[in-house]
C-alpha positions in Angstrom: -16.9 -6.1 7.5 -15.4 -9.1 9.2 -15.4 -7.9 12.8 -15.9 -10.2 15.6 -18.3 -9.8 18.4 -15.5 -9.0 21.0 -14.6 -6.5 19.2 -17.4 -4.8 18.4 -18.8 -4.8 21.9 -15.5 -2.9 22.9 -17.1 0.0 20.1 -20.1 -0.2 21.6 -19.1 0.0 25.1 -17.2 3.4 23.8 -20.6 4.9 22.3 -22.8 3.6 24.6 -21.7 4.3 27.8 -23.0 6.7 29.8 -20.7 9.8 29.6 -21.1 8.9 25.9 -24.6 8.9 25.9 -24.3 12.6 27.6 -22.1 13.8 24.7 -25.2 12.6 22.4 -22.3 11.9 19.6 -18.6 11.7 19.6 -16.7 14.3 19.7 -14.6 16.2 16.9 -11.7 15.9 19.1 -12.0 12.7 20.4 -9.5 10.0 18.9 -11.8 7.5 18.0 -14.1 10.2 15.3 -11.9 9.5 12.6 -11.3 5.8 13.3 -15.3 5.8 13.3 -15.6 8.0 10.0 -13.5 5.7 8.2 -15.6 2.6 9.1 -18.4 4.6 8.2 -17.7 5.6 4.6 -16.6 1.8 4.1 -20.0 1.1 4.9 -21.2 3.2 2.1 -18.1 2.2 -0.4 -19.4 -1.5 0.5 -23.2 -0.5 -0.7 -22.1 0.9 -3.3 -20.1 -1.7 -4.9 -22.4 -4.3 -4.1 -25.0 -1.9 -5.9 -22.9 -1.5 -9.1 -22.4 -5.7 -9.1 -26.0 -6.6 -9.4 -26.7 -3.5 -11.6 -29.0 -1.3 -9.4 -26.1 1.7 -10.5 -23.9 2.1 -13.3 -21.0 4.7 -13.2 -18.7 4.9 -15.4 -17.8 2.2 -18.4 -14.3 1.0 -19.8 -11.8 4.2 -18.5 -9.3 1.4 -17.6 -9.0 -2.2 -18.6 -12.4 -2.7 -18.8 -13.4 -1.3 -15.3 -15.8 0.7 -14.1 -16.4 3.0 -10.9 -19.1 4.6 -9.8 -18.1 6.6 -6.5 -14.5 8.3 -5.2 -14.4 8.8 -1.7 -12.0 11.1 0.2 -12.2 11.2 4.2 -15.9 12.4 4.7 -16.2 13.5 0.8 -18.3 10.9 -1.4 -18.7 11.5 -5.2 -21.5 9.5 -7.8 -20.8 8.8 -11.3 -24.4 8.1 -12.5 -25.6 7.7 -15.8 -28.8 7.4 -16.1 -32.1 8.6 -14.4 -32.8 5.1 -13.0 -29.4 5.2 -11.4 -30.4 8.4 -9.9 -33.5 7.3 -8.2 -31.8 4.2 -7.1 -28.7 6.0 -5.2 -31.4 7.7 -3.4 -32.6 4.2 -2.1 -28.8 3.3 -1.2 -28.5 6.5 0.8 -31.9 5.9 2.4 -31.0 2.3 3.7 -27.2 3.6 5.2 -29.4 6.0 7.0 -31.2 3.5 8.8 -28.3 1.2 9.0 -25.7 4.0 10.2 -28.8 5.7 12.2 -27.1 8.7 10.3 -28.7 11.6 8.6 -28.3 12.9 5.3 -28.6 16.7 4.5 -29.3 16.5 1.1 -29.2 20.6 1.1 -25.6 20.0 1.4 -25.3 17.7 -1.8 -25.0 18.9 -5.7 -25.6 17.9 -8.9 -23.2 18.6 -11.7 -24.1 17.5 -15.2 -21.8 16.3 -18.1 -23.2 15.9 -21.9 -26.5 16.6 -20.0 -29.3 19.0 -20.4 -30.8 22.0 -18.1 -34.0 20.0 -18.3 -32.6 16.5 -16.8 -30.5 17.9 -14.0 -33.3 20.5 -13.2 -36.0 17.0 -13.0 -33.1 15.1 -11.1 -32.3 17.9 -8.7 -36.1 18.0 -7.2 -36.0 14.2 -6.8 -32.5 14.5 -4.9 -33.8 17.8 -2.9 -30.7 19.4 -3.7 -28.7 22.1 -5.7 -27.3 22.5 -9.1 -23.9 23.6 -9.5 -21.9 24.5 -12.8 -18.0 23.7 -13.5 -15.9 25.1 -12.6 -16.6 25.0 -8.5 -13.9 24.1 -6.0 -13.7 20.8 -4.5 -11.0 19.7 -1.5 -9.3 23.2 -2.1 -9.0 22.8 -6.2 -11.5 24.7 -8.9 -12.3 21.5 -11.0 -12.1 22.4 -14.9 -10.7 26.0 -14.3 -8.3 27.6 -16.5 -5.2 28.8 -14.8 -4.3 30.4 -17.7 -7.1 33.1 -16.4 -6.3 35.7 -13.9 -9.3 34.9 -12.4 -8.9 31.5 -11.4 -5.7 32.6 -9.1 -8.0 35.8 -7.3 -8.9 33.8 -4.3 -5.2 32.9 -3.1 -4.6 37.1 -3.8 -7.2 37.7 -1.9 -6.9 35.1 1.1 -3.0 36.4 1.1 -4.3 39.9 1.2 -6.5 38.9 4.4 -3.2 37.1 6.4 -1.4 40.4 5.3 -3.0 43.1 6.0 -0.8 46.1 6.2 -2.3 47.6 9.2 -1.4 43.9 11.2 2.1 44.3 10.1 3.1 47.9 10.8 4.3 46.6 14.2 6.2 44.1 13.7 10.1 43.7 13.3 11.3 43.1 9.9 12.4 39.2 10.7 8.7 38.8 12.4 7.4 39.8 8.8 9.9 37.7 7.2 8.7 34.9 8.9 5.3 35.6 8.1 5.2 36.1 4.6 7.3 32.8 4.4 4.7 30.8 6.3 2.0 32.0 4.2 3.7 31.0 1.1 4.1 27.8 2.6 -0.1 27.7 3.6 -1.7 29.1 0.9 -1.0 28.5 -2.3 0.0 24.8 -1.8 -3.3 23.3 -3.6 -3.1 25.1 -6.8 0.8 25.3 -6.9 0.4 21.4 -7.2 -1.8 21.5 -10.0 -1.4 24.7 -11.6 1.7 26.6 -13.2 0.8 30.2 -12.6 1.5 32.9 -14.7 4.2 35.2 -14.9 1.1 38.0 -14.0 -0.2 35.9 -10.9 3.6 36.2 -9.3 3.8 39.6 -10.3 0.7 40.5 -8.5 1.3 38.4 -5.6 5.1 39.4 -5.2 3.9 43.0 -5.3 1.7 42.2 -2.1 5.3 41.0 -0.2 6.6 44.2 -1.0 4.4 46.6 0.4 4.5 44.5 3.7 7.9 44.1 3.8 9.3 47.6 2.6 6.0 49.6 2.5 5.9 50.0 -1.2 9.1 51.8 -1.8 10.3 52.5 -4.6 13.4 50.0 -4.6 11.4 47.4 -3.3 11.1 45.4 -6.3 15.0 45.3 -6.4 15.5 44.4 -2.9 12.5 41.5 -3.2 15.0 40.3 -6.1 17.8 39.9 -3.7 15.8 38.7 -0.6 14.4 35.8 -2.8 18.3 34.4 -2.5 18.8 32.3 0.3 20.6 33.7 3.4 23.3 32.0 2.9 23.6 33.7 -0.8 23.2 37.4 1.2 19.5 37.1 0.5 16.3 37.2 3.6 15.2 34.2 2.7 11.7 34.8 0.9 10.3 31.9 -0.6 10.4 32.2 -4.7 6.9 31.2 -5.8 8.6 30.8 -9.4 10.7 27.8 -8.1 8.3 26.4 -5.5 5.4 26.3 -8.2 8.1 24.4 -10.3 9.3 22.0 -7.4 5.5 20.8 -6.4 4.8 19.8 -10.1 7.6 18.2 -10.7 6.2 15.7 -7.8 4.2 14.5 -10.5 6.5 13.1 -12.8 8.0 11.0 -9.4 4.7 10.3 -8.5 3.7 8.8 -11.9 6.9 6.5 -11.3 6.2 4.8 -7.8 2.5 4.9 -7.5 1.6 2.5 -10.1 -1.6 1.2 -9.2 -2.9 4.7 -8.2 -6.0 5.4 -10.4 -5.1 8.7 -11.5 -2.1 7.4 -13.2 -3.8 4.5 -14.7 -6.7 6.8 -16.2 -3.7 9.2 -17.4 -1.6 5.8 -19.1 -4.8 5.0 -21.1 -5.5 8.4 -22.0 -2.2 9.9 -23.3 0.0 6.6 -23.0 3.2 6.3 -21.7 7.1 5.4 -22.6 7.8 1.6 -23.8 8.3 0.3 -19.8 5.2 2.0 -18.5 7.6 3.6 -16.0 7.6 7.4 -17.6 4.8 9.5 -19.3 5.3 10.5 -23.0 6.2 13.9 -23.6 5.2 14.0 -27.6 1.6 15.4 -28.6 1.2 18.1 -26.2 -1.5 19.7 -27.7 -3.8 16.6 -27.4 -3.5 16.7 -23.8 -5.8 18.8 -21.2 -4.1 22.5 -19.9 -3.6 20.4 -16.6 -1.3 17.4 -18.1 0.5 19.4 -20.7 1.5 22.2 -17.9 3.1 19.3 -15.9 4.5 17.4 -19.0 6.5 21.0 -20.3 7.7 21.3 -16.3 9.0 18.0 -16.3 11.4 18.9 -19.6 12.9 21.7 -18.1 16.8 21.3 -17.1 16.4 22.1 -12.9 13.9 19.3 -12.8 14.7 16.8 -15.8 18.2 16.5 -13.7 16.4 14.0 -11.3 13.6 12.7 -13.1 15.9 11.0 -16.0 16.6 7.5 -16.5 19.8 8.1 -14.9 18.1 9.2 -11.4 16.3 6.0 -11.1 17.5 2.2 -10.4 15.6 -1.2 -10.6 14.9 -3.3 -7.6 15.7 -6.5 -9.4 12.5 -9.1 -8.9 11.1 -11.8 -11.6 13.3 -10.5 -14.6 10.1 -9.1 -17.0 11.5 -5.7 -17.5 15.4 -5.8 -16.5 17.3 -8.4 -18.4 19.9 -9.7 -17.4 21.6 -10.2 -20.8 20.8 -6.7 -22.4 20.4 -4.6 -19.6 23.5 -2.4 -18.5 24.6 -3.1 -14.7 27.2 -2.8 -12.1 29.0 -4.9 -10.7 29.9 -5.1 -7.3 32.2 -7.4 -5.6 32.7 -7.3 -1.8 
């Protein structure tokens, strides 16, 4: 990776000395883990590459420009776009020489295989070679159910019933109203984070969850629909304070459209560019055809249209940083002048 010796024998001297060597391992705590993680997993994104340039693995083909990857790594999470059985057995070469390089061990228990356009038969044949388990979409991954409909009830129960957990009636009985207050507010702010950043939940899924904050907070009375309605106003409006999951679900995808603006080599907006396109100056998504785009996309396409968030994500929000004169010119473009 380009470090020199110096260097490296200061790693080594952290590893390998003799408190160290008591520990057996470092620490989760200790600073230098994640510094050490990330120099591992660069290890493997180096293999790996490497791999896919002399053709030992092939992920997948011409998604963007004519590239290819075959692996997304986040933190200490690795995933393998394979393709072929031969690809298969070779990963399982790669992984054996980073063991012996890394003097790390594998649990293969721990990985899975999930198959797309495949049959039983092939992932059942691949999953004894890897030792390891078969799973079926949708299954969460980094906090997010990957291919779930959030359309469905279902895909929202575990945030009701995580939320239902950190409530629990019986926990809150002694405590002061502002104590609960403060509660419920930093559990809206915990839990549903993830999903309210990917999915628009229903009108039912607030219902349900908003009927949970009122039992805690007036102990299911009979009014306390109409009093959640006025303590979802700010204080300063003669409200409590409660967060309104309607407007926060609303705020978190609307991210998205200012994400899609400044991070323009991320991959995830190049693959969704190619896939659905975007305005003439690449700088906005298109909003036309929304029923040729996924549940996912379309959700956050009809949230960027509405008027509380298309106030700051129009043309009118943004301004050019003037560089090499491709896409503002100076001739046709409207400006300002300033003189100082």
């Amino acid at each position: 990776m380009g470090f020199g010796a110096k260097w490296r024998g200061w790693i080594m001297e952290c590893v390998s000395t003799a408190r160290a060597a008591m520990l057996e391992r470092t620490q989760t705590g200790d600073p230098l883990s994640p510094f050490l993680l990330i120099l591992v997993t660069e290890v493997l994104h180096l293999m790996l590459v490497k791999a896919e340039e002399i053709g030992t693995i092939s992920g997948i083909q011409n998604i963007i420009a004519n590239q290819s990857f075959s692996h997304l790594q986040f933190a200490d999470n690795t995933n393998l776009f394979l393709r072929a059985e031969e690809y298969v057995k070779n990963i399982k070469y790669i992984l054996r020489c980073f063991e012996i390089s890394s003097s790390l061990s594998i649990n293969f228990k721990k990985l899975c295989l999930v198959g797309f356009g495949t049959d039983e038969e092939f992932l059942l044949r691949m999953a004894a070679l890897c030792r390891c388990k078969i799973r079926d979409l949708p299954f969460n991954y980094l906090g997010i159910p990957l291919r779930a409909d959030p359309r469905k009830i279902a895909t929202w129960d575990s945030i009701a019933e995580r939320f239902c957990k950190k409530l629990s009636r019986w926990k809150c009985q002694s405590l002061p109203f502002a104590a609960r207050i403060v509660l419920v507010n930093s559990i809206l702010s915990a839990l549903p984070i993830y999903f309210m950043s990917l999915f628009q939940a229903s009108s039912i899924v607030i219902k349900n969850i908003d009927k949970i904050i009122r039992n805690i907070l007036w102990g299911g009375a009979k009014d306390g629909k109409s009093k959640l309605e006025v303590g979802l106003f700010a204080e300063r409006e003669g409200g409590v304070g409660v967060v309104n999951l309607k407007i926060k679900n609303r705020a978190l995808m609307a991210k998205w459209s200012w994400r899609f603006t400044t991070e323009k080599n991320a991959l995830w907006r190049k693959v969704i560019q190619v896939k659905y396109g975007s305005l003439p100056l690449q700088w906005r998504f298109r909003t036309s055809n929304l029923k040729e785009m996924s549940i996912l996309w379309r959700r956050i396409v009809e949230n960027s249209k509405t008027a509380n968030v298309a106030k700051w994500v129009r043309n009118e929000s943004f301004r050019w940083l003037i560089g090499n004169g491709k896409l503002v010119l100076f001739w046709e473009d409207f400006g300002v002048v300033i003189i100082l």
